[in-house]
C-alpha positions as CSV (number, residue, x, y, z in Angstrom):
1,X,-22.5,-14.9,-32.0
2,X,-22.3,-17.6,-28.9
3,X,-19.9,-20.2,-28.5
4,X,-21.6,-23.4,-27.5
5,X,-20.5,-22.9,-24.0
6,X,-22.3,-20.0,-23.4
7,X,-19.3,-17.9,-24.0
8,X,-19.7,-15.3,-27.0
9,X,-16.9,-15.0,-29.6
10,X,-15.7,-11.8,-28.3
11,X,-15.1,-13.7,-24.7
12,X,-13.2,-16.3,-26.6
13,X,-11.0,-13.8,-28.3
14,X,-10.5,-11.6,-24.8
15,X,-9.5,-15.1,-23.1
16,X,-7.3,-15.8,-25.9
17,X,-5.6,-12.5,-25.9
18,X,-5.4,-12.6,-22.2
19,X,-3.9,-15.9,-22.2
20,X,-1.0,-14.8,-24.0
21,X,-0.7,-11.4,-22.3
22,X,-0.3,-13.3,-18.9
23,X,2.5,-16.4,-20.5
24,X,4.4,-13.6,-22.2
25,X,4.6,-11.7,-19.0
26,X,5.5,-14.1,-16.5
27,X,7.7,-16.3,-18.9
28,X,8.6,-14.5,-21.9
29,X,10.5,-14.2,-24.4
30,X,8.6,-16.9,-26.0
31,X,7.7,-17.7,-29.5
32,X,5.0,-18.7,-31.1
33,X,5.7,-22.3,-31.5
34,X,6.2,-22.3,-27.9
35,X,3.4,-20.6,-27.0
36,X,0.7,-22.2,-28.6
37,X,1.4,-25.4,-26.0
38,X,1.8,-23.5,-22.8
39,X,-1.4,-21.8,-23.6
40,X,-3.4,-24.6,-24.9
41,X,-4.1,-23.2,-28.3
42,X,-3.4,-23.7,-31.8
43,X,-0.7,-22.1,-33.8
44,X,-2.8,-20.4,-36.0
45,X,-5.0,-18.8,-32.8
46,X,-1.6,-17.6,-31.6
47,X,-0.7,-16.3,-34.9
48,X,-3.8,-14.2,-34.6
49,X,-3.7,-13.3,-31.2
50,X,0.0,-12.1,-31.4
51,X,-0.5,-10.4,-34.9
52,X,-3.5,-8.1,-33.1
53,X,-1.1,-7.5,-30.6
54,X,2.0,-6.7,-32.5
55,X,-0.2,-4.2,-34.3
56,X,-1.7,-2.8,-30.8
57,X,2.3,-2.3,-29.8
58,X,1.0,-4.5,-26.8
59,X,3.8,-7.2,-27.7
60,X,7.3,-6.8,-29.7
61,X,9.8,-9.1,-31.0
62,X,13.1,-9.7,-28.7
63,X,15.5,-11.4,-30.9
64,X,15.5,-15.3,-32.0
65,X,16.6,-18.6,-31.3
66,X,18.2,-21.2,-33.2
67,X,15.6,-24.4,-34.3
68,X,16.4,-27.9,-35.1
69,X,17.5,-28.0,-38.6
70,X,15.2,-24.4,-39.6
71,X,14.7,-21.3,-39.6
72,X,15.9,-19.1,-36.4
73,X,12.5,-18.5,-34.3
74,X,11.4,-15.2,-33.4
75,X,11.0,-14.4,-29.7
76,X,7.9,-12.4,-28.3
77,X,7.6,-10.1,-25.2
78,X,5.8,-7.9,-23.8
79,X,6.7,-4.2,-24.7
80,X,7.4,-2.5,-21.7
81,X,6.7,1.2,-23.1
82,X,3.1,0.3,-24.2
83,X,1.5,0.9,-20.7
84,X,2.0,2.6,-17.6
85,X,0.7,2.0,-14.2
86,X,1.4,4.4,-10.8
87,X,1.6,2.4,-7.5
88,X,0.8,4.8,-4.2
89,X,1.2,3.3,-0.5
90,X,-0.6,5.8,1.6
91,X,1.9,4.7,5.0
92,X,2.0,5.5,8.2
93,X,5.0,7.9,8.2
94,X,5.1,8.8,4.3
95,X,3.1,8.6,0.9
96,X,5.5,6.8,-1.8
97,X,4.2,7.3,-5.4
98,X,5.9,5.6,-8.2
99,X,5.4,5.4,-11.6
100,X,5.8,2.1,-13.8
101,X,6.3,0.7,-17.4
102,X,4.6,-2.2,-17.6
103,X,8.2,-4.9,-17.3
104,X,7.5,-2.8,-13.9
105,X,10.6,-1.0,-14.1
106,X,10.0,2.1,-11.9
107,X,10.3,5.4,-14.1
108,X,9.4,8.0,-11.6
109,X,9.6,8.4,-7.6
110,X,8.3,10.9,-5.6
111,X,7.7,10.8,-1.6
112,X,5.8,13.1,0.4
113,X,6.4,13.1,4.7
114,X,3.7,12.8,6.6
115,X,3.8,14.7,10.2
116,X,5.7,12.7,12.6
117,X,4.3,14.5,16.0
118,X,0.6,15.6,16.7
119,X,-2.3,14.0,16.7
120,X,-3.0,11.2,14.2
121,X,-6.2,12.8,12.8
122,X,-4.0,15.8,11.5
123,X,-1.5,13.7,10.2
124,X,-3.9,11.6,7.9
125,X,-6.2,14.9,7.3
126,X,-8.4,14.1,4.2
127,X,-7.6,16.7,2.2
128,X,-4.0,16.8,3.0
129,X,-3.3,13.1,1.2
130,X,-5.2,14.0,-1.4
131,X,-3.1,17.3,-2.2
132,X,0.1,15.1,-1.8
133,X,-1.6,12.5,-4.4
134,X,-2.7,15.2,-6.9
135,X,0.6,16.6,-6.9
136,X,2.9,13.4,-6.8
137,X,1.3,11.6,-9.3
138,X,1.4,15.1,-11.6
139,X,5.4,15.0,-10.4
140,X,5.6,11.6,-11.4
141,X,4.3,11.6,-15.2
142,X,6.2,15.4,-15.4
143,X,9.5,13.8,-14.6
144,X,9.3,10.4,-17.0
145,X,7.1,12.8,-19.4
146,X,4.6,9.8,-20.0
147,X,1.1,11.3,-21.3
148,X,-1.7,10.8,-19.0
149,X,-3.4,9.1,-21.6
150,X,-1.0,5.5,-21.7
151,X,-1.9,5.4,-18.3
152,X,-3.2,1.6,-17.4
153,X,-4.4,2.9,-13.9
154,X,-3.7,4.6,-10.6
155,X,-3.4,2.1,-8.2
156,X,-3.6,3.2,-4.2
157,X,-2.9,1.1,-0.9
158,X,-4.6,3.0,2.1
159,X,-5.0,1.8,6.2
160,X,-8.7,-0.1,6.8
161,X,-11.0,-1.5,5.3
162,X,-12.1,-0.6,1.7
163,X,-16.1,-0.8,0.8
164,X,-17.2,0.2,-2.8
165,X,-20.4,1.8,-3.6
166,X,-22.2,3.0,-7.1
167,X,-22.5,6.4,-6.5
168,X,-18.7,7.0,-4.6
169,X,-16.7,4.1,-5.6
170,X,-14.3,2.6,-3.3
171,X,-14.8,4.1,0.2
172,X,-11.8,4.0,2.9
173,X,-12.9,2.6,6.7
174,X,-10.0,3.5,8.5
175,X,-10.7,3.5,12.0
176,X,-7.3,4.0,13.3
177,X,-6.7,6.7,11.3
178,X,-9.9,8.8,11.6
179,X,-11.1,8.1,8.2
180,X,-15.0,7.3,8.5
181,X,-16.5,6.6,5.0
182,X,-14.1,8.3,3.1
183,X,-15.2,8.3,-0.5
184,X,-11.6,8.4,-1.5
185,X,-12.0,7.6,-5.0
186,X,-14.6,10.1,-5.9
187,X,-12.0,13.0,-4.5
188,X,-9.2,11.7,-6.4
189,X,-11.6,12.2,-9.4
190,X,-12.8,15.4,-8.1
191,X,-8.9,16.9,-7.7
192,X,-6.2,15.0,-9.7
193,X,-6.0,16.1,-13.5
194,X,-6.2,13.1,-15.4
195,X,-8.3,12.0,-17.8
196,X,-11.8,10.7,-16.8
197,X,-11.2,7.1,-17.9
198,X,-7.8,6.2,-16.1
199,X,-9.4,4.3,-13.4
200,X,-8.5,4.1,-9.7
201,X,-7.7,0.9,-8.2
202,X,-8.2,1.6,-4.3
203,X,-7.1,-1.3,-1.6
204,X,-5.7,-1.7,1.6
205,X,-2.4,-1.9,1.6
206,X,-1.8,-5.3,3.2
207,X,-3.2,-6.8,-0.3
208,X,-1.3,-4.8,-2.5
209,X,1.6,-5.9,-0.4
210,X,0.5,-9.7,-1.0
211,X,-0.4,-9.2,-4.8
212,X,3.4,-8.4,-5.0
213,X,4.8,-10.7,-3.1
214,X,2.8,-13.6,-4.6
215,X,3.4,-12.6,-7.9
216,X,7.1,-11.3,-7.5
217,X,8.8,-12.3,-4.3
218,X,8.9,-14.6,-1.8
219,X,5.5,-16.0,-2.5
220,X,6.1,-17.1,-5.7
221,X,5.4,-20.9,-6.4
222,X,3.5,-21.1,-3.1
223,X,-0.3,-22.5,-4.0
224,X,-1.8,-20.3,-0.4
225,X,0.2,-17.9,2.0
226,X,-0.5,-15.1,4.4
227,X,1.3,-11.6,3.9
228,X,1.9,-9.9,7.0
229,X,2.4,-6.0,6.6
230,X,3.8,-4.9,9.8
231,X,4.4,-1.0,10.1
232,X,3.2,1.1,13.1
233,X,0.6,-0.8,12.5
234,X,-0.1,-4.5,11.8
235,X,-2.2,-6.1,9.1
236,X,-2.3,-8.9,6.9
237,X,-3.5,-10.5,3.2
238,X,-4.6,-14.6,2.8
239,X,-3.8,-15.7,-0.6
240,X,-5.2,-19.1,-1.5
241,X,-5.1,-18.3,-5.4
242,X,-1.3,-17.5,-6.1
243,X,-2.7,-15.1,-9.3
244,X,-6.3,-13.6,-7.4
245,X,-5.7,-10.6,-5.5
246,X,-6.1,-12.1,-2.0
247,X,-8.1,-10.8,1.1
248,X,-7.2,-8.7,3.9
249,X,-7.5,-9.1,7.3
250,X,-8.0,-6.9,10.0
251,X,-5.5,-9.3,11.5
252,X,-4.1,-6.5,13.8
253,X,-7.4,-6.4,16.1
254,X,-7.3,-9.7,17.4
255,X,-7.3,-10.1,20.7
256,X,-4.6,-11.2,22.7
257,X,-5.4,-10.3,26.2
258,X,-8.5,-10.0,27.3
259,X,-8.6,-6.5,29.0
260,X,-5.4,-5.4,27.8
261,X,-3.6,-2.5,26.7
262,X,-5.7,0.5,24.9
263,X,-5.6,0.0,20.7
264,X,-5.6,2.9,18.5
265,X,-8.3,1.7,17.4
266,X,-10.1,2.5,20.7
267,X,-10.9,-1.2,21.4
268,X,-8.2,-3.5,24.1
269,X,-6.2,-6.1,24.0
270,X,-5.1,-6.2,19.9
271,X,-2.1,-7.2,18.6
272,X,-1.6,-4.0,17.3
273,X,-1.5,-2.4,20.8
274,X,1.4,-4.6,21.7
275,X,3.2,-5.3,18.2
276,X,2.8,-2.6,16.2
277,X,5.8,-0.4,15.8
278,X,4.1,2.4,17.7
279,X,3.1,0.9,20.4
280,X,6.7,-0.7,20.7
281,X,8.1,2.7,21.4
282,X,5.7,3.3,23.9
283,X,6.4,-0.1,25.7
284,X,9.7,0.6,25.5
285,X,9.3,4.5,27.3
286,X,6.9,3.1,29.8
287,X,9.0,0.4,30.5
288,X,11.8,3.4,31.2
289,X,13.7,3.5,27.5
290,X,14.7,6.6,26.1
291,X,13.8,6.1,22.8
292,X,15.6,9.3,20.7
293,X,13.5,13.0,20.8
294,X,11.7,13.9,17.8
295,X,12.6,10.9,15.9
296,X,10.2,9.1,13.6
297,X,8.9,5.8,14.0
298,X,11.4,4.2,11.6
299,X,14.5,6.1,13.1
300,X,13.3,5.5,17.1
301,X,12.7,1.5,16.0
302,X,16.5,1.1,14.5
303,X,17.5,2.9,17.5
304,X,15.6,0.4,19.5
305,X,17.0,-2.5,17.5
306,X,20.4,-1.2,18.1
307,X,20.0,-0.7,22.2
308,X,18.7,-4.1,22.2
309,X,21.6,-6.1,19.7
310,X,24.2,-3.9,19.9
311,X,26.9,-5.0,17.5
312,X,30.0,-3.6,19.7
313,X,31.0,-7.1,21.4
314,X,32.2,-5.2,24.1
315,X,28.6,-3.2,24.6
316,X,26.0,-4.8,27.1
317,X,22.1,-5.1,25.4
318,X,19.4,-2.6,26.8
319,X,17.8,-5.1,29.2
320,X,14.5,-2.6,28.6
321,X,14.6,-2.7,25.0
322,X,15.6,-6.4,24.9
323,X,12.5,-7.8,27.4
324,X,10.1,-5.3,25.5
325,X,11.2,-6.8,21.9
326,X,11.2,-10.7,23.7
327,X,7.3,-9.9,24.8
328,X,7.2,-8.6,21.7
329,X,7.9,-11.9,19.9
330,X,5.7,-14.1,21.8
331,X,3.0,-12.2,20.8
332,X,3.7,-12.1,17.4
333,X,4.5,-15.9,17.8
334,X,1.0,-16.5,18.9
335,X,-0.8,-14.2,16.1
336,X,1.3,-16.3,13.6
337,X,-0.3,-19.2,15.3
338,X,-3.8,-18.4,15.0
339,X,-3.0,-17.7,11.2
340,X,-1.6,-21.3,10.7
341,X,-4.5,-22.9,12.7
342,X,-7.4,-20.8,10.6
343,X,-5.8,-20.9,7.2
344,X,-3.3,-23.1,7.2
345,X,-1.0,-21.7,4.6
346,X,2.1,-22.8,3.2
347,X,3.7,-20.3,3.5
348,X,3.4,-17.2,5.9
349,X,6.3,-14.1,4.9
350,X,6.9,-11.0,6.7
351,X,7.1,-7.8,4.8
352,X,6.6,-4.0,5.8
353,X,9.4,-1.2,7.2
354,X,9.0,-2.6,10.6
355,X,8.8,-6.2,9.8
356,X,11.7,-6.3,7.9
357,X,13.9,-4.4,10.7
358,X,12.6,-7.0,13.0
359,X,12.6,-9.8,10.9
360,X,16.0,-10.0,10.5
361,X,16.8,-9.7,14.3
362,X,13.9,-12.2,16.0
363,X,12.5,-14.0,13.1
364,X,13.6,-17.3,14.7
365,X,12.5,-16.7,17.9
366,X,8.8,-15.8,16.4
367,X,8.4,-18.9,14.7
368,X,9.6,-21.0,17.4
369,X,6.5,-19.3,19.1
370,X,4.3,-20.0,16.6
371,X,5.1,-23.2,16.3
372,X,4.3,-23.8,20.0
373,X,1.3,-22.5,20.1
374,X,0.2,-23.6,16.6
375,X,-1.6,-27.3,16.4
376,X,1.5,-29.2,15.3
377,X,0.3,-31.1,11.9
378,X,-0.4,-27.3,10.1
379,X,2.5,-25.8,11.8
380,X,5.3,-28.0,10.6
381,X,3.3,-27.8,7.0
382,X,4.3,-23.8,7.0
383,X,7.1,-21.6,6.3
384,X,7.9,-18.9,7.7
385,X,10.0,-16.2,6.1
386,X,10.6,-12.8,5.3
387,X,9.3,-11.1,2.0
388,X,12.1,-10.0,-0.7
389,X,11.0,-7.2,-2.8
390,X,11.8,-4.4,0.6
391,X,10.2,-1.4,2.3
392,X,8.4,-0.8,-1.0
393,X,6.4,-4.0,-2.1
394,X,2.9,-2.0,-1.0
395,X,3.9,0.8,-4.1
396,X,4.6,-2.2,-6.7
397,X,1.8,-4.3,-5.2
398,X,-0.4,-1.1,-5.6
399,X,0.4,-0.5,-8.9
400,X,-0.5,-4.2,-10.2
401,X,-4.0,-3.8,-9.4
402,X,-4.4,-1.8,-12.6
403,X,-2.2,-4.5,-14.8
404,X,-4.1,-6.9,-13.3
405,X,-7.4,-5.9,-14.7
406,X,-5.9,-4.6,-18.2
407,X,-5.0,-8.2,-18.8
408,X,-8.2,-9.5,-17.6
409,X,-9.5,-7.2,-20.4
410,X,-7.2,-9.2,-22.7
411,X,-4.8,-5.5,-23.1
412,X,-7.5,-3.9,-24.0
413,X,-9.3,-0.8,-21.6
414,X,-13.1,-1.3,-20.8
415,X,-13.9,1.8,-22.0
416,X,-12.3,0.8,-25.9
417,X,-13.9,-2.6,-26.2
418,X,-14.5,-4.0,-28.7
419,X,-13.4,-0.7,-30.5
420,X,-9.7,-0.7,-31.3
421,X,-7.5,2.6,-29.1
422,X,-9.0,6.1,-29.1
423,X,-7.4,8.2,-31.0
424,X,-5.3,10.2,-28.7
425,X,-4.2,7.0,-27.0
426,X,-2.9,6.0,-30.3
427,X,-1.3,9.2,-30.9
428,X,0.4,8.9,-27.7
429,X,2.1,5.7,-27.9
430,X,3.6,6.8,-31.3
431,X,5.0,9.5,-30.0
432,X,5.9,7.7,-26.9
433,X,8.1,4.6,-29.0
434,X,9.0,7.1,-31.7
435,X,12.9,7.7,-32.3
């Protein structure tokens, strides 16, 4: 049966339903009288909507509220226990996987180290991440003991670019990593044990990044931003829909100077090879620092930091450390300028382990860059800031990819529409909510 838009009655309902999923999520508790209005439908669509839902054990009472002169209104939310989502940032230094009701309330947290010393191509060996992933996310669901099958998705932030194709699904192009094609989804298939139709979400981790900060942190309210994810690496997400996923940008390879320094990604002149932590360090011990021995990125950069401001009044700055970070900022000022002048965004926030150390030491000093070099009518129409939700907004970025299609699927799973829960998905969220 067809609407007369075009639009068949079962799109209607999944609208509907998704409609509701989304309000209840981002403003609930809400009841049904205030609902209907927010949403634009009538009370007795909500009533049905919320009744299929109550039943699915997508969406629970939370208490009441007093009314003018009747009865106490019942208050709606989303329940938290009906879904489960695991976010993975594939970093530079570690693998983070986390695990996630769906009020995105972490359950479960296991990290695994990636080698700090060697070459890179050993360090991000194929089959090595994909042994930590198999085993973290069976650690994960072991330690929250959530079945496999409330699983909502298993969403996965990695370096590069991310192609898809029908016969390998999404496909990693991470040249600075070593990682040529790499049909990453089809070997998580191949080697984690979970149940054929818990899909993978795959993305680079600059959008995941923005995905959470837009819906979460310091993006929120903002109509367009850019999301810079600054690691040992630098990368970035536009967002010009504050609820779409965004798109990344290779932001880290554009060129700064013509002929300059040697990019891990084998071209010259990036940002990257100049801004990135990684190359920071390496300024820093060419320029004659003594950044500490067999310290990891995050350790040598707080070291860094610490040569450069110290906080002992008394003690003099590293005059190395201090000229490589002021260089350091002028580049980055004038990156952040060609972002305002090509997207002009109204906001532009800094997240990442490395951005967030530095942020809160030359933030200022950045944007006073960018806005010299930026054309002045976008520049003063952007902020620039740092994000809020820490060193691990890629994880909870990662794992909203999968939320964000359930509710485009009106809280239901491709694979079940229009049929109501499989068995054994039913029989695991009764045993999950069960006393």
């Amino acid at each position: 049966m067809h609407a007369r838009s075009g639009r068949t009655v079962r799109d209607l309902r999944r609208e509907n339903r998704t409609a509701v999923l989304r309000r209840l999520y981002f403003d609930g508790p809400m009841s049904r009288l205030t609902l209907g209005p927010a949403i634009g439908l009538s009370s007795g669509s909500v009533s049905n909507v919320v009744a299929e839902l109550v039943a699915e054990g997508l969406v629970e009472e939370a208490g009441s509220v007093d009314s003018a002169g009747g009865r106490p209104r019942t208050l709606l939310r989303i329940s938290p226990g009906s879904g489960f989502m695991i976010g993975v940032d594939v970093g530079e230094t570690r693998i983070r996987i986390e695990l996630f009701d769906l009020a995105l309330t972490e359950l479960a947290r296991t990290e695994r180290p990636l080698a700090s010393s060697g070459p890179r191509t050993a360090r991000y060996d194929v089959d090595l991440v994909v042994a930590h992933l198999r085993e973290g996310i069976a650690e994960v669901l072991r330690t929250a003991e959530v079945p496999a099958e409330l699983l909502l998705g298993v969403g996965v932030g990695v370096p590069g670019i991310v192609a898809r194709t029908p016969e390998d699904g999404a496909v990693v192009h991470g040249q600075t990593v070593d990682w040529d094609a790499v049909p990453l989804e089809r070997l998580l298939r191949e080697h984690v044990e979970l149940p054929a139709s818990v899909p993978y979400w795959i993305d680079n981790g600059a959008k995941t990044l923005g995905q959470a900060e837009m819906w979460f942190g310091a993006g929120r309210g903002a109509r367009s931003a850019v999301v810079v994810l600054f690691g040992s690496g630098v990368g970035a997400c536009v967002v010009t829909d504050p609820m779409g996923p965004g798109r990344a940008l290779e932001w880290g390879h554009l060129t700064v100077r013509v002929r300059g320094r040697r990019c891990r990604c084998g071209s010259q002149g990036c940002l990257e090879a100049y801004a990135g932590a990684e190359a920071l360090l390496e300024r820093w011990r060419e320029a004659g620092g003594r950044p500490p021995e067999d310290a990891d990125e995050e350790t040598a950069l707080t070291a860094m930091l610490a040569a450069a401001y110290p906080t002992d009044a008394g003690t003099a700055p590293d005059a190395t450390a201090l000229a490589v970070l002021e260089e350091t900022a002028e580049f980055l000022g004038a990156g952040f300028a060609d972002l305002i002048n090509l997207f002009q965004p109204e906001r532009i926030l800094v997240g990442g382990w490395a951005g967030l150390q530095l942020g809160t030491r030359f933030l200022e000093t950045v944007t006073g860059y960018a806005r010299a070099y930026a054309l002045r009518y976008p520049a003063s129409r952007t902020g620039i800031g740092l994000g809020t939700l820490g060193p691990e907004a890629v994880t909870v970025g990662a794992a909203l990819l999968p939320l964000v299609d359930f509710f485009a699927q009106g809280g239901r799973r491709p694979e079940t529409e229009p049929a109501p829960p499989s068995p054994a998905w039913q029989t695991a969220l009764r045993d999950r909510v069960s006393p």
